[in-house]
C-alpha positions as semicolon CSV with decimal commas, in nm:
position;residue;x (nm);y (nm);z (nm)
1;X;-4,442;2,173;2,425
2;X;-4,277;1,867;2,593
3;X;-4,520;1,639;2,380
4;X;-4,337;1,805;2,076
5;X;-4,021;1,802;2,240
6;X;-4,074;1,416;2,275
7;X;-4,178;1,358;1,918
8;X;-3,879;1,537;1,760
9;X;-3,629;1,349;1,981
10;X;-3,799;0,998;1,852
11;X;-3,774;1,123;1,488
12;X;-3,399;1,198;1,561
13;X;-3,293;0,897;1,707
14;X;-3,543;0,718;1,443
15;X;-3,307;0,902;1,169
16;X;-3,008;0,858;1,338
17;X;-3,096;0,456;1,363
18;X;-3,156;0,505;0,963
19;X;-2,873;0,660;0,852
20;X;-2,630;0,378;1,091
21;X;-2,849;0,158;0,893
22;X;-2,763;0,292;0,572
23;X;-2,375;0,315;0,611
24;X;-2,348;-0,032;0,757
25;X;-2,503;-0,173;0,443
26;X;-2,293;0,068;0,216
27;X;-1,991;-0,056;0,399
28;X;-2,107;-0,425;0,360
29;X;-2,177;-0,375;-0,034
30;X;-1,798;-0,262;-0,033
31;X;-1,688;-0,559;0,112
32;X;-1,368;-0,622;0,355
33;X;-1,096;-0,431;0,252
34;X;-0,680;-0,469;0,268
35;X;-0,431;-0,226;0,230
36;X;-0,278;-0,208;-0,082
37;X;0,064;-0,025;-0,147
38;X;0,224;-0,015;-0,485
39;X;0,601;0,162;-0,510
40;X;0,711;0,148;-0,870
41;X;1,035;0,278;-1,054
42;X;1,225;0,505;-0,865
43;X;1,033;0,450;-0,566
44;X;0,740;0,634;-0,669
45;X;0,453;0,575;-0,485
46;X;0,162;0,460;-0,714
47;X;-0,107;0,335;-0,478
48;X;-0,172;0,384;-0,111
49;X;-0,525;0,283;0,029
50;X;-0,766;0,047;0,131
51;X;-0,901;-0,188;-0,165
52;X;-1,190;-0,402;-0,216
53;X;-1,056;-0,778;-0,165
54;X;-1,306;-0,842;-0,487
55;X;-1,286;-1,126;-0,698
56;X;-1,191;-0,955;-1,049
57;X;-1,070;-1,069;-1,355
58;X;-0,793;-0,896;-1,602
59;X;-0,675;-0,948;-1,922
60;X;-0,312;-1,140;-1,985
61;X;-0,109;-0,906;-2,230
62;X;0,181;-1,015;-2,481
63;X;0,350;-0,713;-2,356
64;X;0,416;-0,896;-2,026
65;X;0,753;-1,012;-2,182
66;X;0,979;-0,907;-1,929
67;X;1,041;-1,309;-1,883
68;X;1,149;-1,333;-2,198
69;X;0,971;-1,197;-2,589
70;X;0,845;-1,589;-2,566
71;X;0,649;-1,574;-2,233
72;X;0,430;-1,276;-2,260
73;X;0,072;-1,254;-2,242
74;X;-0,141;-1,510;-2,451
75;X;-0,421;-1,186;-2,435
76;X;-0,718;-1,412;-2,299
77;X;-0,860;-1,299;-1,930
78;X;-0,739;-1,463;-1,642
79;X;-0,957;-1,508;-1,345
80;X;-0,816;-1,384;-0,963
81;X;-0,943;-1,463;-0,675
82;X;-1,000;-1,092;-0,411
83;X;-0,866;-1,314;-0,094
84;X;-0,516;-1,313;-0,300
85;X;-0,226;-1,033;-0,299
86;X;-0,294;-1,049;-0,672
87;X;-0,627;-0,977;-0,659
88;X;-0,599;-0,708;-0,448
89;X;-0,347;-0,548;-0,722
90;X;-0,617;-0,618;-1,001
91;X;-0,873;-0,479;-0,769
92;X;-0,766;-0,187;-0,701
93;X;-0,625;-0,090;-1,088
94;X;-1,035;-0,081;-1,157
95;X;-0,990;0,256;-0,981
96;X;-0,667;0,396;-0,955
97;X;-0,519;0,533;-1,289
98;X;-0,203;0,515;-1,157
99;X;-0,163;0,142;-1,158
100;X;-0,332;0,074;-1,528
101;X;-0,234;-0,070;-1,759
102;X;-0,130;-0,433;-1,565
103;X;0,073;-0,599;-1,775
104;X;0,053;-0,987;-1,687
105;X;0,157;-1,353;-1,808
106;X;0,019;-1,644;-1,818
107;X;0,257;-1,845;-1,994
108;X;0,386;-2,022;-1,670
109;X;0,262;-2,343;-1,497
110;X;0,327;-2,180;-1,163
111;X;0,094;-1,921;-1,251
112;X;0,026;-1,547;-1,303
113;X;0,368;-1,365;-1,351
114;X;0,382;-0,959;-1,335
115;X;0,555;-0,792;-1,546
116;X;0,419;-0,435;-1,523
117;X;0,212;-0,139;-1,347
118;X;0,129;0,127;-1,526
119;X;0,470;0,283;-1,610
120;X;0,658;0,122;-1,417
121;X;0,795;-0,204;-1,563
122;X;1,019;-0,518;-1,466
123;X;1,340;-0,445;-1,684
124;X;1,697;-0,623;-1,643
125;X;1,764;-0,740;-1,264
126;X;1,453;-0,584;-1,125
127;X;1,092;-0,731;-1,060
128;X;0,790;-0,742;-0,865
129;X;0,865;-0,814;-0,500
130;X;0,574;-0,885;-0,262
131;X;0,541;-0,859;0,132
132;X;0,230;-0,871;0,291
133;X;0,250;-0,764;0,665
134;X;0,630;-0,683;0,619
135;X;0,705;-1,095;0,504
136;X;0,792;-1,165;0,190
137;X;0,619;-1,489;0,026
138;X;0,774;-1,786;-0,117
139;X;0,436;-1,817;-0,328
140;X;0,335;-1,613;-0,664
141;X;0,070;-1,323;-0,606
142;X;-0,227;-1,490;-0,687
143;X;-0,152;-1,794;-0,450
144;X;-0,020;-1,544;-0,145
145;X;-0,351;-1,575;0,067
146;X;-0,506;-1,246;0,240
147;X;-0,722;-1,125;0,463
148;X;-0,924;-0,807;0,566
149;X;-0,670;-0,533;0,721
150;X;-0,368;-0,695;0,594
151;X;-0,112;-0,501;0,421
152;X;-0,016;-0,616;0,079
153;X;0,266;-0,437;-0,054
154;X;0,425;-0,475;-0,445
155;X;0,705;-0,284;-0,493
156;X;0,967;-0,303;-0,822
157;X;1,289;-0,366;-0,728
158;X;1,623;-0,567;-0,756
159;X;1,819;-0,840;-0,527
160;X;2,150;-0,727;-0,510
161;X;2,445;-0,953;-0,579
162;X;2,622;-1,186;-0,422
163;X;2,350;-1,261;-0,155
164;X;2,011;-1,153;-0,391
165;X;1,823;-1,040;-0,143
166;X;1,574;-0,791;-0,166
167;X;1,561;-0,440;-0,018
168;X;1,422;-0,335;0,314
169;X;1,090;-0,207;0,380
170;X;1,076;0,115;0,600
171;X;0,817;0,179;0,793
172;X;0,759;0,536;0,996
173;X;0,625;0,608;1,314
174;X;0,464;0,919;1,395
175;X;0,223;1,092;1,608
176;X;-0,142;1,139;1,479
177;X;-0,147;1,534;1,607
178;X;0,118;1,781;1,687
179;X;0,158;2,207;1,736
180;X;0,285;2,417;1,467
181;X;0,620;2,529;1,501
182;X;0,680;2,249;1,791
183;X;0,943;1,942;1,693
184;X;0,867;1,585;1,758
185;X;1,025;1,278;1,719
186;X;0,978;0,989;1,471
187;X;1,122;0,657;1,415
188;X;1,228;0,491;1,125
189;X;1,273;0,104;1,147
190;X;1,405;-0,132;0,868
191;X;1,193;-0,448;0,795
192;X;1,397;-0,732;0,600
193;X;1,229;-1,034;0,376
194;X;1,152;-1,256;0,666
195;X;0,963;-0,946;0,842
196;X;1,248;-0,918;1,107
197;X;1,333;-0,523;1,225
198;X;1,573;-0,305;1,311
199;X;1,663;0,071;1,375
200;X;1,739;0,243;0,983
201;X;2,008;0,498;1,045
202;X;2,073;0,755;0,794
203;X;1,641;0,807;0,683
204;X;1,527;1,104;0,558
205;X;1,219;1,210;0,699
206;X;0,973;1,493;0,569
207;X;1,054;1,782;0,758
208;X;1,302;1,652;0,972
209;X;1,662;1,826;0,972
210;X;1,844;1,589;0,987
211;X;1,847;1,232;0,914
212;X;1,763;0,923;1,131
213;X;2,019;0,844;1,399
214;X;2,162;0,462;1,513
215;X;1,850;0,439;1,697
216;X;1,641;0,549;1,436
217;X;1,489;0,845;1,526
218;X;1,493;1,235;1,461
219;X;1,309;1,512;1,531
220;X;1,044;1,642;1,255
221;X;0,910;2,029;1,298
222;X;0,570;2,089;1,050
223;X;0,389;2,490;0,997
224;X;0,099;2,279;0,833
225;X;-0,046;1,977;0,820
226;X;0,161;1,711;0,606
227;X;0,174;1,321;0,486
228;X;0,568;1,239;0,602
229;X;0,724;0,987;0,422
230;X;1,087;0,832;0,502
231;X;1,346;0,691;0,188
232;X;1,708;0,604;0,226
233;X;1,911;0,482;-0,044
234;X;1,867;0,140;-0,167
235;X;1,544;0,089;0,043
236;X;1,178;0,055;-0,006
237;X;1,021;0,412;0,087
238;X;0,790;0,397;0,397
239;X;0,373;0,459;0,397
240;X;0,324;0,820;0,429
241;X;0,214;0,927;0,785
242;X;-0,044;1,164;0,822
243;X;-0,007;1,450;1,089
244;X;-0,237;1,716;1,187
245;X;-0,202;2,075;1,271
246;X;-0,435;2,253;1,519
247;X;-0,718;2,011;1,416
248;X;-0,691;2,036;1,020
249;X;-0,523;1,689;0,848
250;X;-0,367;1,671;0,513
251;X;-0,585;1,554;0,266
C-alpha cells in the first residue's frame, strides 16, 4: 500500500509538472499582452481587455475621410508594428466585433490617421484621442511605443474651445470583495492629458446613491456581484471594476 501510495503521488506531481508545462507555453504562444480600452460615441465602451501586442497588418479604407473626402484610405494594407498603441487597436479588432470595421488613412506623411471604430466615427470637432498609462502622446498611434501591462486607451472625443483640451480620464477605485447588503466606499479621481490627478466631484458610480463628493468618494451598496463603472458629464467613463459577492464575481 505505501509503495502505491508513492507511485500515485509521483504521477501527480509528474502531471501537475505537465500541465504548468503546458500553460506556460500556451501563455508564451500568446505573447505579452497590454490593456486595451476603446470608448467610442457616447461613451460607450467598445473594448476592455488584455490584447496580444502582435504585429498585424490592416487594410487603409477610402472611407477614412473624416480628414477631409481627399485624404481617405488609398485601400492597400498598411503594416503595424504590436509594440505600438496602434497595433494594439488593430490587434485586438482580429477578435472583438465590436471594434471592426477600422477605418484608417494613409494619405499623411506623418503617418496612420484614424478615422473610425466600428460605429463609432470621427465627425465635426471630435477624434481619436490616445493616453497610454493616463498621458496623452504628442506622437500618432502607430509611433506611441508600448509595452507589456501598459494601458492603451482610444477614446472619441472633442477639445473644447477656447483652451482645446481634451477630456479627463476617470479612473475608479474599488475593493476586489465585499458583503451583500453592506456599503463601501469608492473613489473617483480625474486624470488630465499630462497624466496629472485630482479628486472628480459630482461621479456617478454603479450602485452608489449618491454621487462623488469634493474628495471623491461615495459609498456603493451591491445584492450581487457587479462590474461598477463611474461617468460624469463631459468626461471619459472609467474601466469597470469588478466586485464580488460571497465568493461569486461578475462575469
Amino acid at each position: 500500500m505505501p509503495r502505491f501510495t508513492t507511485f500515485r503521488l509521483a504521477a501527480v506531481c509528474a502531471l501537475a509538472l505537465l500541465l504548468t508545462f503546458v500553460f506556460t507555453a500556451i501563455a508564451a504562444a500568446k505573447g505579452p499582452l497590454a490593456e486595451l480600452r476603446v470608448v467610442g460615441s457616447g461613451g460607450k465602451v467598445l473594448a476592455e481587455k488584455p490584447v496580444p501586442m502582435a504585429d498585424t497588418s490592416v487594410k487603409t479604407s477610402p472611407k477614412a475621410a473624416c480628414f477631409g473626402p481627399e485624404n481617405g484610405g488609398s485601400g492597400d494594407s498598411a503594416q503595424l508594428k504590436g509594440n505600438t498603441a496602434m497595433g494594439l487597436l488593430a490587434s485586438g479588432s482580429k477578435t472583438i466585433p465590436a471594434l471592426q470595421p477600422l477605418l484608417i488613412s494613409d494619405a499623411f506623411d506623418f503617418g496612420i490617421a484614424l478615422c473610425g471604430v466600428g460605429s463609432s466615427v470621427a465627425k465635426g470637432s471630435s477624434s481619436w484621442y490616445l493616453k497610454i498609462n493616463h498621458k496623452s502622446l504628442a506622437v500618432g498611434g502607430d509611433a506611441a511605443k508600448i509595452k507589456a501591462g501598459d494601458e492603451v486607451l482610444w477614446t472619441l472625443a472633442r477639445a473644447e474651445a477656447p483652451s482645446y483640451k481634451y477630456p479627463s480620464e476617470l479612473v475608479l477605485s474599488a475593493p476586489d470583495t465585499a458583503k451583500a447588503g453592506m456599503s463601501f466606499t469608492v473613489r473617483v479621481m480625474a486624470y488630465d492629458e499630462k497624466g496629472r490627478s485630482k479628486p472628480q466631484a459630482g461621479a456617478k458610480v454603479t450602485g452608489a446613491a449618491a454621487p462623488t463628493g469634493a474628495d471623491g468618494r461615495t459609498t456603493v451598496t451591491l445584492s450581487k456581484p457587479a462590474k461598477l463603472i463611474a461617468r460624469a458629464t463631459g468626461e471619459i467613463p472609467s474601466a469597470r471594476a469588478p466586485v464580488c459577492l460571497g465568493g461569486k464575481c461578475p462575469k
